[in-house]
C-alpha positions as a Python dict, from the first residue, in 0.01 Angstrom:
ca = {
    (1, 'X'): (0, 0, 0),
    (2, 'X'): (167, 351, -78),
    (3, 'X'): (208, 583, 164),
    (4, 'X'): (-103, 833, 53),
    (5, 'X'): (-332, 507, 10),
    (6, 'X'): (-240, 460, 423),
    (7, 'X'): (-286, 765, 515),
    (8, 'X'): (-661, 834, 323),
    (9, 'X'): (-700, 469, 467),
    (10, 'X'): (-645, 594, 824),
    (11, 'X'): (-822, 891, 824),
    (12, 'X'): (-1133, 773, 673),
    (13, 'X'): (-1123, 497, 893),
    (14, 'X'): (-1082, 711, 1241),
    (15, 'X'): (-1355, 937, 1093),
    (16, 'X'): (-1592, 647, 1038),
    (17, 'X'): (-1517, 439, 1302),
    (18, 'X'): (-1665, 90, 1286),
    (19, 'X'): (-1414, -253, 1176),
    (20, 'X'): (-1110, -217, 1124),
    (21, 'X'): (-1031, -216, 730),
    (22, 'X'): (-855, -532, 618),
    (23, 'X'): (-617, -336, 451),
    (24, 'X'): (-506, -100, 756),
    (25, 'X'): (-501, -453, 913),
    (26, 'X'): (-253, -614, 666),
    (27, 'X'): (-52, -297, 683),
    (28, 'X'): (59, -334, 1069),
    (29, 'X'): (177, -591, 1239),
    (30, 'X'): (-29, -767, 1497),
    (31, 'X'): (-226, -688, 1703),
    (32, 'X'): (-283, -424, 1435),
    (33, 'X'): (-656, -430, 1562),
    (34, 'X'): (-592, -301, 1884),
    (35, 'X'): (-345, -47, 1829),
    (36, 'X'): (-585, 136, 1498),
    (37, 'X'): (-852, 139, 1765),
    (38, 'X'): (-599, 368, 1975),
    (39, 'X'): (-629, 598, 1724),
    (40, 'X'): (-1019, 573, 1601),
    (41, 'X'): (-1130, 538, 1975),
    (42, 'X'): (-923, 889, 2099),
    (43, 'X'): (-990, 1071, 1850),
    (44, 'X'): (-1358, 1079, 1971),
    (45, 'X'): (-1213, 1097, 2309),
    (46, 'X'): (-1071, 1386, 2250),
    (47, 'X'): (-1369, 1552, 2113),
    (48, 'X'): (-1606, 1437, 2377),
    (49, 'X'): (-1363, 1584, 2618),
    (50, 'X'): (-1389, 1920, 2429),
    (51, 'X'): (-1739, 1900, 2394),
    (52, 'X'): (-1739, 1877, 2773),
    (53, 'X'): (-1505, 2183, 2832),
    (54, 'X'): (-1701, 2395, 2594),
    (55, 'X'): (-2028, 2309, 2751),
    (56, 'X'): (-1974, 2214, 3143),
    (57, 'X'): (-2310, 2316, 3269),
    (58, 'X'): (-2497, 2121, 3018),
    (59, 'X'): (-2231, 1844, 3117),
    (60, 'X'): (-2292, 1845, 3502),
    (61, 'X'): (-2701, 1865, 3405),
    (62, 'X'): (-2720, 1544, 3249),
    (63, 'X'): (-2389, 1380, 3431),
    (64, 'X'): (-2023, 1222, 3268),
    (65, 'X'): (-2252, 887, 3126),
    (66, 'X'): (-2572, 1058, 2991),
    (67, 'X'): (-2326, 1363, 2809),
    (68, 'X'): (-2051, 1129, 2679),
    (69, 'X'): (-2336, 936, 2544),
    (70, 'X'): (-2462, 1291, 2366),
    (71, 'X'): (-2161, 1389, 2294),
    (72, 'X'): (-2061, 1026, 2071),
    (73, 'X'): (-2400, 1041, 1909),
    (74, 'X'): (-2268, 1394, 1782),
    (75, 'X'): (-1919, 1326, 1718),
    (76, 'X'): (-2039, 1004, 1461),
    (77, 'X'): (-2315, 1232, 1312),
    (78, 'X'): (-2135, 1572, 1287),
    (79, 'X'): (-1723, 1510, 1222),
    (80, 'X'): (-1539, 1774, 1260),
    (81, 'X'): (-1473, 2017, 995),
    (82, 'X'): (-1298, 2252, 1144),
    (83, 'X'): (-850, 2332, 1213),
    (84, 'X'): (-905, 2447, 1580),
    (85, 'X'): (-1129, 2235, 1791),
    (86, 'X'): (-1255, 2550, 1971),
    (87, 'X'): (-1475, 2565, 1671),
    (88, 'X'): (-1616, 2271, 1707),
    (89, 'X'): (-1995, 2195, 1887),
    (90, 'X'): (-2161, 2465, 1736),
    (91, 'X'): (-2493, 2286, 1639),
    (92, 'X'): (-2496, 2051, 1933),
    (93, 'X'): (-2727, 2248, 2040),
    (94, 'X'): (-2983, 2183, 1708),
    (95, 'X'): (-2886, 1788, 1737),
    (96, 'X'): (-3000, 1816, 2108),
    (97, 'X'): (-3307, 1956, 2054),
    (98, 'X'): (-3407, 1758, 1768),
    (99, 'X'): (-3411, 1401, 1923),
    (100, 'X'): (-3760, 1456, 2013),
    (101, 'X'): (-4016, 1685, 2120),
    (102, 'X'): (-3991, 1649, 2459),
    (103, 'X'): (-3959, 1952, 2735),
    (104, 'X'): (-3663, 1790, 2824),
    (105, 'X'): (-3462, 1804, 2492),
    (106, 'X'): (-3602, 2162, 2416),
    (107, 'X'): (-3436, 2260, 2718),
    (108, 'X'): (-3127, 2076, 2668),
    (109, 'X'): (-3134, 2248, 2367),
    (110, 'X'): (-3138, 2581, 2432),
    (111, 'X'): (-2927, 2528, 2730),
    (112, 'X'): (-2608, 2437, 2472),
    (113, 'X'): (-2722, 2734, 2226),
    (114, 'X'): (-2658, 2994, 2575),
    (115, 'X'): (-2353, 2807, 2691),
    (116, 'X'): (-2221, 2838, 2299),
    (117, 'X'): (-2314, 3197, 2318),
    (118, 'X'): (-2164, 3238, 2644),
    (119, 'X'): (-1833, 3112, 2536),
    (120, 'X'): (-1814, 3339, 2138),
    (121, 'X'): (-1900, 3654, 2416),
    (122, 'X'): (-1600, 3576, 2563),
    (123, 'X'): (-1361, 3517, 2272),
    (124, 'X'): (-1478, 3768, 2066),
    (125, 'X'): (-1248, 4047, 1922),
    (126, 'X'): (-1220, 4330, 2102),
    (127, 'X'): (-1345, 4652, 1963),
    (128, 'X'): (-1373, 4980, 2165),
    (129, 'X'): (-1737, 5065, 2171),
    (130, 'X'): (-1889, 5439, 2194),
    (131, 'X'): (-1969, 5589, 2451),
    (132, 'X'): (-2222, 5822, 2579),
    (133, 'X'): (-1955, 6122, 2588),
    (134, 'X'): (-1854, 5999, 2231),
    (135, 'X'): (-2210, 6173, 2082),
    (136, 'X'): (-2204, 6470, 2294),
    (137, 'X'): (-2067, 6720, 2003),
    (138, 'X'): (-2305, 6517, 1749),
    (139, 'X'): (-2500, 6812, 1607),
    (140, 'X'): (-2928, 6819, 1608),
    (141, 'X'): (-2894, 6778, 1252),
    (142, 'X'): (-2677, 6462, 1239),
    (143, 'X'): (-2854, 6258, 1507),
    (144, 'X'): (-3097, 6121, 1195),
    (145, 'X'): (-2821, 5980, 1042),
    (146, 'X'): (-2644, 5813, 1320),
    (147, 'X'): (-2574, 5467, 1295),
    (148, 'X'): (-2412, 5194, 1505),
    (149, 'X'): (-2328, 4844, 1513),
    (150, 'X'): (-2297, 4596, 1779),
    (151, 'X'): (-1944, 4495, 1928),
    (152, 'X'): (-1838, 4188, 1840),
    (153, 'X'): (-1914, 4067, 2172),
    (154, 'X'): (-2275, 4078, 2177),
    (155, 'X'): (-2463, 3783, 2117),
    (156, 'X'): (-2855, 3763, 2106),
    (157, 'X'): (-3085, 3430, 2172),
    (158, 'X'): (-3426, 3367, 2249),
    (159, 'X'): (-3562, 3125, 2466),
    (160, 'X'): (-3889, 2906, 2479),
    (161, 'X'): (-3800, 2681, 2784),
    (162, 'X'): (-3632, 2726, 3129),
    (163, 'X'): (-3278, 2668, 2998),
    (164, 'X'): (-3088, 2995, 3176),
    (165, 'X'): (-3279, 2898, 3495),
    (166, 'X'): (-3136, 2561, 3483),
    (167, 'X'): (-2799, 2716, 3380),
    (168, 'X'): (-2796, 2945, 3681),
    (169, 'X'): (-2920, 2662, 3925),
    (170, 'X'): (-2641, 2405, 3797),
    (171, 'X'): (-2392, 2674, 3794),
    (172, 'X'): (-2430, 2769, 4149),
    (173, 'X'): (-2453, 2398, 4256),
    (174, 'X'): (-2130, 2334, 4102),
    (175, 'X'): (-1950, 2648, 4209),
    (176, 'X'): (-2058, 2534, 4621),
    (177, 'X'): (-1771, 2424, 4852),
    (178, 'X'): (-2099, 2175, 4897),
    (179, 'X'): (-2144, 2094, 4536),
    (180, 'X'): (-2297, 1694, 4471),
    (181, 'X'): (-2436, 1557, 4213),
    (182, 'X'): (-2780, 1564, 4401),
    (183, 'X'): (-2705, 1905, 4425),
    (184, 'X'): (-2729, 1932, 4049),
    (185, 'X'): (-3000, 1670, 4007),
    (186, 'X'): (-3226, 1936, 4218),
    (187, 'X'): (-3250, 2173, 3975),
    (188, 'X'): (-3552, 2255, 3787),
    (189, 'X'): (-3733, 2004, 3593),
    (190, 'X'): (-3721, 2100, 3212),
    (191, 'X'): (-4018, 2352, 3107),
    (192, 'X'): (-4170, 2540, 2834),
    (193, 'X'): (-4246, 2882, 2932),
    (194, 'X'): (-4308, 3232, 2777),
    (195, 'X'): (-4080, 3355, 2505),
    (196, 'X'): (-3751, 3545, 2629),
    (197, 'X'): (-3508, 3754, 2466),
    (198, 'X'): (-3144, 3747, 2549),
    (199, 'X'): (-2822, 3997, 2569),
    (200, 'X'): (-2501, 3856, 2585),
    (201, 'X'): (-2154, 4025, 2581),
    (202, 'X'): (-1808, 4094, 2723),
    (203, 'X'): (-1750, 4388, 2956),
    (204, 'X'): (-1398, 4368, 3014),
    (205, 'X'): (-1321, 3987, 3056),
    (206, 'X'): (-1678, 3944, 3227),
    (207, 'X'): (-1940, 3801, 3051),
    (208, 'X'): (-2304, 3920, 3147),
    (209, 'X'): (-2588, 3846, 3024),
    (210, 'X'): (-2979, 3997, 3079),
    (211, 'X'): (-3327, 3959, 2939),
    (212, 'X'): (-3454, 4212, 2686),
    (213, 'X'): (-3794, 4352, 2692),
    (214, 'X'): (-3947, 4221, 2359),
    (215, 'X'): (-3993, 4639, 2199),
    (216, 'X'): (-3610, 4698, 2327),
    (217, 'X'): (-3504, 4374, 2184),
    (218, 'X'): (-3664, 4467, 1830),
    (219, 'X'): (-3528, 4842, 1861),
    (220, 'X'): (-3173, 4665, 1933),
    (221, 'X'): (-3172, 4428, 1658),
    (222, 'X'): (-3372, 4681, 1400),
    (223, 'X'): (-3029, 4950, 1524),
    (224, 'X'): (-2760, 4763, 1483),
    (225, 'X'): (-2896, 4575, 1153),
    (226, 'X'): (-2775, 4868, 931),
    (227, 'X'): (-3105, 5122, 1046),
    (228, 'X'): (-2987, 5439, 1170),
    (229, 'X'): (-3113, 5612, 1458),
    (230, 'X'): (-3365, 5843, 1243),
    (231, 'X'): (-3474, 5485, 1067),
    (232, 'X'): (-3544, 5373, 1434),
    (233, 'X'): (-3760, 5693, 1587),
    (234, 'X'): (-3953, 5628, 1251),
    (235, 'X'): (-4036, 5241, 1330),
    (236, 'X'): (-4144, 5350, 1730),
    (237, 'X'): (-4330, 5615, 1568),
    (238, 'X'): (-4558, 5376, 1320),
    (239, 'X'): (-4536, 5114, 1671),
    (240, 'X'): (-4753, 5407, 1804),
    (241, 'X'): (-4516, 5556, 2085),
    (242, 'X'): (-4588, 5918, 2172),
    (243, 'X'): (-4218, 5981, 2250),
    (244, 'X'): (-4051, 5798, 1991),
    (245, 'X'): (-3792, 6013, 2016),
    (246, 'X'): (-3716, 5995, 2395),
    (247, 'X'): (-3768, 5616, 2413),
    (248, 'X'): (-3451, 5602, 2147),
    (249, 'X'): (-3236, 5792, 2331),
    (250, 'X'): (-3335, 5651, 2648),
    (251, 'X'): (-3236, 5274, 2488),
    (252, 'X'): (-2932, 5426, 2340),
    (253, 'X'): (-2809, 5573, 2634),
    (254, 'X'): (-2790, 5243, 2837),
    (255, 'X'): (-2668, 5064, 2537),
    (256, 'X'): (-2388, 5255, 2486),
    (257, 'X'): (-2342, 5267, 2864),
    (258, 'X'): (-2353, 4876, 2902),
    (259, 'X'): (-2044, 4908, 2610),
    (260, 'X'): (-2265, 4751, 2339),
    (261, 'X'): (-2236, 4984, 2048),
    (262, 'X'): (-1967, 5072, 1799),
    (263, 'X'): (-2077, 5401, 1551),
    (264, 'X'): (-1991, 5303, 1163),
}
């Protein structure tokens, strides 16, 4: 076998997984079995194990067996594409959801969509956002025209289940000097409730995180989708504020205080 004819061999074969290809077998001596599986078996290893570093809460919420057992199902049905491993996990949170229509894996769900966003808050790019003082020599006449966009930071998600309640109760359970897996097995059962909007970003090396009022969260995402400031006084306007106006600047003040906004 030339050397290329190995090497596609061994790839497709750790990517695949299953028997061990008679010609990978012929091509090391016994027991060639054994020591391919070293390689097919830890290379998922190592991507459960990353899978569990980039999503710990959802890790300690179902415990090691029930999330390594996730985790394989995804690693066989979504192989890696990408160079760094950081990248990788990104729709565990779709293949969680999916396996049924259960509370439970709607929560489970969503809870790996907020730990995902959690994690690109805190790797993002830094970017020095505006600030409040930043617009005080804007002129009347240019305040139509303003227009900002969000740092890359900020990450938005909206909820349909209990997910960040169950990420706060796990988190604290596993934070405790007291910590147990009962401890985390008391959190709260999976639920569908009421529709909720998230903010996520950076503020320094802090990630925080709050719920958005659904008119704030459409002014937010209607601003820093390309509208400009005049664009979004116009939409609260036809929403039937009184103060359209006033409610902009009131939203723009604390989103440019809370660091969210770069001007373009």
């Amino acid at each position: 076998m030339r050397l290329n004819d190995l090497q596609q061999a061994v790839q497709a074969h750790i990517l695949a997984g299953g028997d061990t290809p008679a010609a990978l077998l012929a091509a090391v001596a016994p027991p060639a079995d054994v020591r391919w599986r070293i390689y097919a078996d830890g290379y998922r290893l190592r991507l459960i194990e990353a899978l569990a570093a980039q999503y710990p809460v959802l890790a300690a919420r179902l415990g090691t067996d029930a999330f390594s057992a996730l985790a394989l199902e995804f690693v066989e049905a979504r192989p890696s594409i990408h160079r760094s491993i950081r990248d990788y996990g990104s729709e565990l949170e779709t293949f969680a959801g999916a396996r049924g229509d259960r509370n439970l894996d709607r929560m489970l769900g969503e809870l790996a969509a907020f730990e995902w966003r959690l994690a690109g808050a805190f790797d993002a790019a830094q970017r020095p956002a505006t600030t409040p003082a930043d617009l005080a020599e804007v002129k009347p006449e240019e305040w139509a025209t303003l227009a900002f966009t969000a740092v890359p930071s900020v990450q938005r998600l909206r909820t349909t289940t209990n997910a960040v309640a169950v990420w706060r109760a796990v988190k604290a359970a596993t934070e405790s000097p007291e910590a147990s897996a009962s401890a985390v097995e008391a959190t709260p059962a999976a639920a569908v409730v009421d529709a909720i909007e998230w903010l996520i970003y950076r503020r320094e090396l802090t990630v925080e995180f709050r719920s958005l009022p659904p008119d704030e969260a459409a002014a937010f995402d209607l601003l820093t989708s390309g509208a400009s400031f005049g664009d979004l006084c116009g939409s609260l306007a036809e929403a039937g504020s009184e103060t359209p106006a006033l409610q902009a600047a009131g939203w723009l003040k604390g989103w440019l205080t809370e660091g969210l906004l770069a001007r373009t």
